[in-house]
Structure formats: structure tokens, C-alpha cells
N, C-alpha and C positions, 0 to 999 in steps of 0.2 A: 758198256758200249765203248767208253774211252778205253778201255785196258785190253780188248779185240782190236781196236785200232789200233793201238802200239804195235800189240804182237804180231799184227799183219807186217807190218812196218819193215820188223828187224829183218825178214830175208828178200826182202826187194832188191838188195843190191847184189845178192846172187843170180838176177840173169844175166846181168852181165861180168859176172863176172867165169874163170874156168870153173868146171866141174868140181874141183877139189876144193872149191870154197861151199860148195853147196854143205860139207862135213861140218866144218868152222859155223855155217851159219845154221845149220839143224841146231848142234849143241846152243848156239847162243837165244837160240828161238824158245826152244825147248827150256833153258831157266828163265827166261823171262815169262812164259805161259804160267809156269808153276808161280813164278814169285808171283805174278798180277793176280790169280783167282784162287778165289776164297776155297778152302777147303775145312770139311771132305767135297769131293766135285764127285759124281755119279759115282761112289763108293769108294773113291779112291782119295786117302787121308793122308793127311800131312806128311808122315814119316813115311810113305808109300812112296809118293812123288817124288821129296826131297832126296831121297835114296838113288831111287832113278837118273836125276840130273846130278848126282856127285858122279854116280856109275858112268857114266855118257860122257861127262865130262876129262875122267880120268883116260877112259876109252880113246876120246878121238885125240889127248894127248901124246898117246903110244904110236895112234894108226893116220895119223895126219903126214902126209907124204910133199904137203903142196909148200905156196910161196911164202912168204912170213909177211909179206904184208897183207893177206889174206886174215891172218890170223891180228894182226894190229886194226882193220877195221872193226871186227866182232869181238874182239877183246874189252873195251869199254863195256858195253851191254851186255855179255856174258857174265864181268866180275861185277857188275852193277848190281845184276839179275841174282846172282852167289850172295852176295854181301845183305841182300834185303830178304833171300830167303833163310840163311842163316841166322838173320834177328828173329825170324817168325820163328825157325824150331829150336832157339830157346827159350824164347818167350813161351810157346805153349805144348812143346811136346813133353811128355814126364820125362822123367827125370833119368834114366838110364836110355833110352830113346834120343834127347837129347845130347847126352854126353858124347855119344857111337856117332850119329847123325852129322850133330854140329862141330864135331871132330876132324868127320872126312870132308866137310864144304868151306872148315876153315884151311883147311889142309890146301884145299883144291882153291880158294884163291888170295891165298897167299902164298903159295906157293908152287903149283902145277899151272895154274893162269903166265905169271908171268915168264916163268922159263919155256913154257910153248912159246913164246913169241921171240925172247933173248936166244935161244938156243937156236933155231933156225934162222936166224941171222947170217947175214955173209960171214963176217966176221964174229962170232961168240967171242965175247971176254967175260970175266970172273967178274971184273968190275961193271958191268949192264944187269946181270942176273943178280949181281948182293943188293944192287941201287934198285933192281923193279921187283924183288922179295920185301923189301924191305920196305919199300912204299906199301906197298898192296897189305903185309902184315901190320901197320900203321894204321891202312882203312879198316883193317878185320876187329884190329882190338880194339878201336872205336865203337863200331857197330856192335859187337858183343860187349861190349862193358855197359851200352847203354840197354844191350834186351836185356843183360843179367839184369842192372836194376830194373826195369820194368816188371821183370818175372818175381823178383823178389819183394816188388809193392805190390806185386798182384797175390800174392801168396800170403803177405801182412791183412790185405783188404776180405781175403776168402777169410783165414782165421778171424776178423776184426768180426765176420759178417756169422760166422759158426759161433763168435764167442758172444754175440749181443741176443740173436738165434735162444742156444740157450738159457740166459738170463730170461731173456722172456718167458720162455717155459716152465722152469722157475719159480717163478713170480706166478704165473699162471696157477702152478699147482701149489704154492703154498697158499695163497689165497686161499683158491676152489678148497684146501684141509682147514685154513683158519677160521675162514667166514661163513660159506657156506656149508660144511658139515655142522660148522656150531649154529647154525641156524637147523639143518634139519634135524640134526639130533633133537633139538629142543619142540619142535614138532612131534616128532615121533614118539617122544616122552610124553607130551599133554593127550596125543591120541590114546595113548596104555592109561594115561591116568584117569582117561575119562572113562574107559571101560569099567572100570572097578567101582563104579560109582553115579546113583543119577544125580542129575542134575537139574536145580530149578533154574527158573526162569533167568536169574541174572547171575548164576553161575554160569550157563551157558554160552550167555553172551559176554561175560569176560575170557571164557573161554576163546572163542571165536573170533573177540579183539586179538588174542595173545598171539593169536596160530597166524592170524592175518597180515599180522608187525615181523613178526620171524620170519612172513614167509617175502616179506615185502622185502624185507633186509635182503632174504635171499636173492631176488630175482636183482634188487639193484648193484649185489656184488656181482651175480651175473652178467649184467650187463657192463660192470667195469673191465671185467676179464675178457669177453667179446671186443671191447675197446681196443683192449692190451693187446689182440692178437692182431689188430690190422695193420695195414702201414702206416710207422712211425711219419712217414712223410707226409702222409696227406692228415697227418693229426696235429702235428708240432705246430703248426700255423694260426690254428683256431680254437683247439681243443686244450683242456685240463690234464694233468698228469692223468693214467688210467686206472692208479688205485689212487684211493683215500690213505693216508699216512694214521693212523690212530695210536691218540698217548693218553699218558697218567691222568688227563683232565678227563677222558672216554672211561677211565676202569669204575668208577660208582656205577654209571649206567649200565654198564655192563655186569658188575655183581647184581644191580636192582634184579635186571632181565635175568639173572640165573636163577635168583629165587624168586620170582613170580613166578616161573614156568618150568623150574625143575624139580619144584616142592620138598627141596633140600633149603635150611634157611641159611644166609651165608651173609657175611660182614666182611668189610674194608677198614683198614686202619692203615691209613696214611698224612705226611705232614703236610698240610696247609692252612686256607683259609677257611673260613666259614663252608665254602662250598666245595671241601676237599680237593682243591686244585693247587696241587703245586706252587709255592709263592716264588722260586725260583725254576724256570724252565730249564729245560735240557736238551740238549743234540736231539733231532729228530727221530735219526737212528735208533738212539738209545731210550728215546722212549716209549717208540713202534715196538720195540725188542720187549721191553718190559710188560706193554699191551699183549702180545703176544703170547708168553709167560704163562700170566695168570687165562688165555681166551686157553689156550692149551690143558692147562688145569684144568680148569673149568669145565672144559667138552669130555676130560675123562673120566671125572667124578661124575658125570652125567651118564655116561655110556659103561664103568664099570664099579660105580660104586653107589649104588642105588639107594643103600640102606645105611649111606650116612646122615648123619642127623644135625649136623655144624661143618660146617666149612667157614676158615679165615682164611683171608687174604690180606697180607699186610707188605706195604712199600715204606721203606725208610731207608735216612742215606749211613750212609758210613766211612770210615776214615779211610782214607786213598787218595781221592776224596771216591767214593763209589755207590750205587744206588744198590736194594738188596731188596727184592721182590718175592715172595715166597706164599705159597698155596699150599692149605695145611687142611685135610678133610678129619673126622674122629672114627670113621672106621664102621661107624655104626653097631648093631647088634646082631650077636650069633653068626657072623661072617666069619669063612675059614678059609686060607688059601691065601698067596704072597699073589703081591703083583711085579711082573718085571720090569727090570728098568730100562727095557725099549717099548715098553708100552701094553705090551700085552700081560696078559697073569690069569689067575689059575683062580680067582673070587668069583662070585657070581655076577652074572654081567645087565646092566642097568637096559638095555635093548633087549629084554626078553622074549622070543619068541621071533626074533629077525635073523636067525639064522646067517647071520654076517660075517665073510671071512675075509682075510686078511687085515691089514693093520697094523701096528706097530711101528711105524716110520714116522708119528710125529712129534715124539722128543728127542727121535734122531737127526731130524731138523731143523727142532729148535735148538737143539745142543750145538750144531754147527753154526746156527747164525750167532748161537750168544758170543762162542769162539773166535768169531771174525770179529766181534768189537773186543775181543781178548780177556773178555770173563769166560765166567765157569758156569755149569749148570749141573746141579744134580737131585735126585729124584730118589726116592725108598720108603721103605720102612718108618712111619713114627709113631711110636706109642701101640694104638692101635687102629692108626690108619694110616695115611699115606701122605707123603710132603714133596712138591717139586720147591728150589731151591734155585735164584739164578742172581748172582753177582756181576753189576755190569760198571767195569769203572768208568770212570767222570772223566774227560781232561781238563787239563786246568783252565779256567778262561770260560769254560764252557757256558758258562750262563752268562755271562755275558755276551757272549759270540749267539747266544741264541735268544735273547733280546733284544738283541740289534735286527 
């Protein structure tokens, strides 16, 4: 309502004035309509409009016939009206659009603005036209140097808002690969195992515990990941980080859980205490990464190597100073066929009868996280079965920076 009030405003002083100002005040009406409302206005967009009022305005510079100070009342409000829609179409027009655009309305008032008025002058001089370009080019590159920066924090904030976007995602789907597949796999494995075999009364119901814990795990990585996708805003105030961080104090229970329920029998050798816990901690990072590692192992020797019969898992540090985590199955019996080293391979596959395709993308994701903390990771061939391999260095300080 205030910005139709303006615009009624600006050609008021057209009745009385002669006919030849009605020109002068169209044009200055006409930028200030577009600069006041939001656009697109009933289909007609930014670059539509602004084009218009450069056009109109260069227009009635040509065919303006009348008194000059006709042109000195509507002057103010016309370059007023130039100068505020010119920040809009840098600010939001793209980028070639822009350029064309904001080109011709800096043009137009910095310099078509004020020599309409110096040039029909009684007297023109050289010196009113350098002195009223030269002003008006002063407000222009003001006005534009502050939408250039705006458009330029607003372009930071888009990528800021695309680049956290997908880290979430990310995060989303390594999860949904680390947690949750290594829980249903492990389901789906005790379901096949139970086919092949009855079961009494209290096999059953350890059974039933086992399916019940994996599946509980599942639903509450679920639910962490559900967490992860809402908005960060309305969580940061009340809520917990949306995943669990899990380290080398997590990897026993997690070998326990593999051979309870993957009927492969499998062992951890790592340095600590009594209760295999690290006597010195480590960057979080590095030892989610490590976590990670051997959950990775673990879900493939489960899904493509059914008829191993030992799996180690061993974590120890090394000189760097660097930690060195490695997953080692035997291969088992009368197995023929390489596995490769994105994940997939050509042995018989521990899911039998699931008909499951695709895959192979999660040592090539764990290979990039190990990367980002600037180890290595590698995976093949050993003996006669198969070894992932992951070195993650230490920085100095580390443990103490993570026991603080």
C-alpha cells in the first residue's frame, strides 16, 4: 500500500504542469513502479521490466522536446528509481542477464540522466555535464558495488547451503551402508542359517534374541538418520549430534556380534587394558575411521565369504606415529574365484538365494574417508583369502588433545 502511494505521488505535479512534462513524468513514474514491486508481478520478470525502463528512459532522452526544468523536478525520482533497480538486477538476475541489463541502467543514470537536464540548459557547458556525470557515476558505483557484494554473499550462502545439503547426504548414506546393512545382513544370515537346521527349544530363542538386538540396532540407526535429515535449526537447541561417533572401545562388541550371528568364529587383537580398550585414546575421527574399517570387513566376509572358517581382526599402532587396523578372513574351503577390489568378485556369495544386485561402492568409500585423514587403504588377495588393510596416521599430541 505504501509503495502505490509513492507511485501515485510521482506524476501529481504533472497537472499542472505543460503537456511536455507529462513525458518526463511517465518515464519517472514508470522506474519508480518497477523499482517499488516485487517481481515477477502478473508474469512479467525482473529482466522484462528493467529492460523496459532503460528503453523509455533512453527514449524520452532523444524525443523530450520541452523545458529543462521540467526535467530537473522528475530527475531526482527517476535516478533514484535507476539506482535502486539497478541493485535489484544485480543482485538477482543471472549472470549474463545482469551484465546486458545493469549495463544499460547504469548507463542511463550515469550518464543519459544527467545530460537530459545539463544539455537543455539555457546555457550548456562542458563543465555542468562533467560535474552532473560525474556525481550520478559516484551514486552508480556505490549502489553497484554494494549489490555486487550482496550477490556475491548470496552466491557464498547458496554454495554454503548446497555444500552442508550434501554432507548430509553423505552421512545419510554412509550410515544407512555401515550400520544398517551390517545389521540386516546379519539377519538375513541367521534367517538362511536357521533353514538348514531344527532347532530346540533354546536354540530358538537365542535365536530370536540375536534377530531382535540387530534388528533393534537397526531401527535406532534409523532413527538417527531421520534425525539427520530434519532441520539442523530446530535440533541444535535440544538435541544430540544425529549419529553416534563409534571407536576402538565399540570393535570387541562388534567382533562378539559377528560371530554370534555370522557363524564364522572371529577374534580381535588389539593393545589395551584388561577390557581391550585403548589405554591411550585417539581423535575421534580416527577412530570412527578405524570402527568403520573392520564394520566394512566384517559386512563382506558376511555377504561374500560364507565358507570362511577364521577371521582376525587386529588394531596396533605403528611408527609415524600411525594406527594400523586390518581384517584378515582364511578363505575357507573349496572356494574358487578372486574378489575385487571395489568390492565385488566372482566367489560364491554369503546371501544365497537373494538375488541382489548392485554394490561394490563400499570400499570405495571407505577408501576416500581413510584419504581425507591422509592414510591408505587397501584390500586383496591373502594367502587364501582375503585382507582389507587401513593405515591411519596419528598427529602428534593426539592423545592428549583427546583426553582433554
Amino acid at each position: 500500500m505504501l509503495c502505490a502511494l509513492v507511485v501515485a505521488m510521482v506524476p501529481i505535479p504533472a497537472v499542472l504542469a505543460p503537456p511536455s512534462g507529462l513525458v518526463v513524468a511517465f518515464s519517472a513514474t514508470l522506474a519508480t513502479a518497477v523499482a517499488l514491486t516485487r517481481r515477477p508481478y502478473r508474469r512479467v520478470g525482473l529482466a522484462t521490466a528493467a529492460s523496459v525502463v532503460a528503453a523509455v528512459s533512453f527514449a524520452v532522452a532523444f524525443l523530450y522536446q520541452g523545458r529543462h526544468q521540467l526535467v530537473g523536478l522528475w530527475l531526482p525520482i527517476e535516478l533514484g528509481a535507476v539506482l535502486l533497480l539497478l541493485g535489484r538486477v544485480i543482485r538477482r538476475l543471472p549472470g549474463a542477464q545482469a551484465a546486458v541489463i545493469g549495463t544499460a541502467l547504469a548507463v542511463a543514470a550515469a550518464v543519459e540522466l544527467p545530460l537530459r537536464l545539463t544539455l537543455r540548459m539555457p546555457r550548456p557547458s562542458l563543465d555542468a555535464s562533467v560535474a552532473g556525470c560525474l556525481l550520478a557515476f559516484l551514486s552508480m558505483a556505490c549502489v553497484a558495488g554494494v549489490a555486487l557484494y550482496l550477490r556475491i554473499q548470496d552466491d557464498r550462502r547458496v554454495r554454503a547451503v548446497a555444500r552442508a545439503r550434501r554432507a548430509q547426504r553423505l552421512e545419510v548414506a554412509r550410515d544407512l551402508h555401515d550400520f544398517v546393512a551390517h545389521e540386516v545382513t546379519g539377519i538375513v544370515l541367521e534367517a538362511q542359517a536357521a533353514q538348514f537346521g531344527d532347532l530346540d527349544q533354546e536354540q530358538a530363542r537365542a535365536f530370536a534374541l540375536r534377530v531382535e538386538e540387530a534388528g533393534l540396532r537397526a531401527l535406532a540407526s534409523m532413527d538417527h538418520m531421520v534425525g539427520a535429515l530434519r532441520d539442523p535449526d530446530e535440533r541444535a537447541a535440544a538435541e544430540p549430534p544425529p549419529t553416534r561417533l563409534y571407536g576402538l572401545a565399540d570393535l570387541p562388541d562388534l567382533v562378539g556380534r559377528f560371530s554370534a550371528t555370522g557363524g564364522i568364529p572371529a577374534e580381535i587383537h588389539m593393545p589395551g587394558d584388561t577390557d581391550g580398550v585403548p589405554a591411550d585414546p585417539l581423535p575421534r575421527e580416527i577412530e570412527s575411521t578405524a570402527y568403520a574399517v573392520v564394520l566394512e570387513a566384517l559386512t563382506n566376509v558376511r555377504r561374500h565369504a560364507s565358507s570362511a572358517s577364521r577371521v582376525v581382526v587386529a588394531v596396533a599402532r605403528a611408527a609415524g606415529p600411525a594406527l594400523e587396523v586390518s581384517v584378515v578372513d582364511d578363505g575357507g574351503r573349496g572356494r574358487t574365484g578372486r574378489r575385487r577390489p571395489d568390492g565385488g568378485e566372482g566367489r560364491p556369495s554369503g546371501l544365497s538365494g537373494s538375488g541382489r544386485q548392485g554394490g561394490g561402492t563400499g570400499l570405495i568409500g571407505l577408501a576416500e574417508r581413510v584419504e581425507a585423514l591422509g592414510g591408505t587403504l587397501r584390500a586383496g588377495r591373502h594367502e587364501q583369502g582375503w585382507k582389507v588393510a587401513a593405515t591411519l596416521p596419528v598427529p602428534e599430541g593426539a592423545g592428549a588433545a583427546a583426553r582433554s
